[in-house]
N, C-alpha and C positions, 0 to 999 in steps of 0.2 A: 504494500500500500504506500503510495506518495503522501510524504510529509509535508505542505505546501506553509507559510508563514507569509499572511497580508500586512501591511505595516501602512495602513491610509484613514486618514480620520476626517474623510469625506463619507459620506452615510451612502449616497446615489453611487459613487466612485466603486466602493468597498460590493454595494450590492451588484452592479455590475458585474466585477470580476467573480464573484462567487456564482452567478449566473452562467457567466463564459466557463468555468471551472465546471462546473454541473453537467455540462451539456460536452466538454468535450472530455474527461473524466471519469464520467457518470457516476459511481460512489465509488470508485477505485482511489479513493486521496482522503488525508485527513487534514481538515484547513482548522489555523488557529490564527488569529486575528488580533492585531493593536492597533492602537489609534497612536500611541505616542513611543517615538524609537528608543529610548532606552529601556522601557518593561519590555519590548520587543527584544534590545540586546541581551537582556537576561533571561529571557528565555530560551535563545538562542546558544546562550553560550553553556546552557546545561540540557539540551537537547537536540539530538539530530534532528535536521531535515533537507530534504531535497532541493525545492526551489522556496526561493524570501524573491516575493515582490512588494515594494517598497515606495509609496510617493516620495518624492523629493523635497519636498515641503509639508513638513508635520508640526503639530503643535509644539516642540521642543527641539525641533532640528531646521534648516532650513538649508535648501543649495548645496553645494558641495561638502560642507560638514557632513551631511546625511550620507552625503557615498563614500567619503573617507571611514566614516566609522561603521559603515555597514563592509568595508574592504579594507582593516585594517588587522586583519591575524588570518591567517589563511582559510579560505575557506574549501567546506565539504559542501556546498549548495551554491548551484545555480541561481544568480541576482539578477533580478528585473527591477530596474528602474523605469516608474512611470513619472509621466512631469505634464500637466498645463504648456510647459514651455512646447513649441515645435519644433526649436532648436538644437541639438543636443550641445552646440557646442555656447549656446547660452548659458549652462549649466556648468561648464569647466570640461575641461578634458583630461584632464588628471585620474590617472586608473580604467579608463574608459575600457580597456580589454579585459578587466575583470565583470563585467555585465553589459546585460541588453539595454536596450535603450527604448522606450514606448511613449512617444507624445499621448497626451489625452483627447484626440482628435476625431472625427467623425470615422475613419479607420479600427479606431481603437479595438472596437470585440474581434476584429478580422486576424487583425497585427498580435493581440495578445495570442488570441489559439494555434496562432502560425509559431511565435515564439516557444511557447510550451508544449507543441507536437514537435517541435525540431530541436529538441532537449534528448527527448527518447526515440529519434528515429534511430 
């Protein structure tokens, strides 16, 4: 079973993705969910899991801070960064080959399922 970790403290945002999760999925994943990155970090750092997808902007992180400390000790899981921004490189480019990159754009459901089927192809 996939271990999946949401890190988005958007209520629509978060529904979203666990929908996209649902449907491509089906109940084969177990998702655990925060709104703010460092009860995320600690859960993280005393448990496996497969893929952290992560807004970029959280109540307690914002911008590049969140991908530094989300890619700061090696990781055992696949990072998806989502962002508002369309830019990635609005964002920073620092670490950028340790994760995906997801604008939150009209795409978005298309782009994440593509991201997360090409994890396990």
């Amino acid at each position: 079973m996939m271990k999946i970790i949401l890190i988005e403290d958007d209520s629509i945002m978060a529904n979203s993705v666990r929908l996209q999760l649902k449907v491509l999925l089906k109940n084969d994943y177990e998702l655990t969910t925060f709104k703010r990155l460092e009860k995320a970090m600690s859960y993280i750092e005393n448990n496996n899991c497969d893929i952290v997808i992560s807004d970029i902007n959280l109540l307690d992180s914002k911008g590049q801070p969140t991908i530094d400390r989300l890619t700061s000790k090696p990781q055992d899981f696949k990072l998806v960064i989502i962002s508002g921004s369309l830019n990635r490189f609005d964002i920073g480019n620092k670490n950028k080959e340790s994760y995906k990159f997801i604008p939150k754009d009209i795409d978005f459901n298309d782009t994440i399922s593509s991201v997360i089927q090409g994890f396990y192809r």
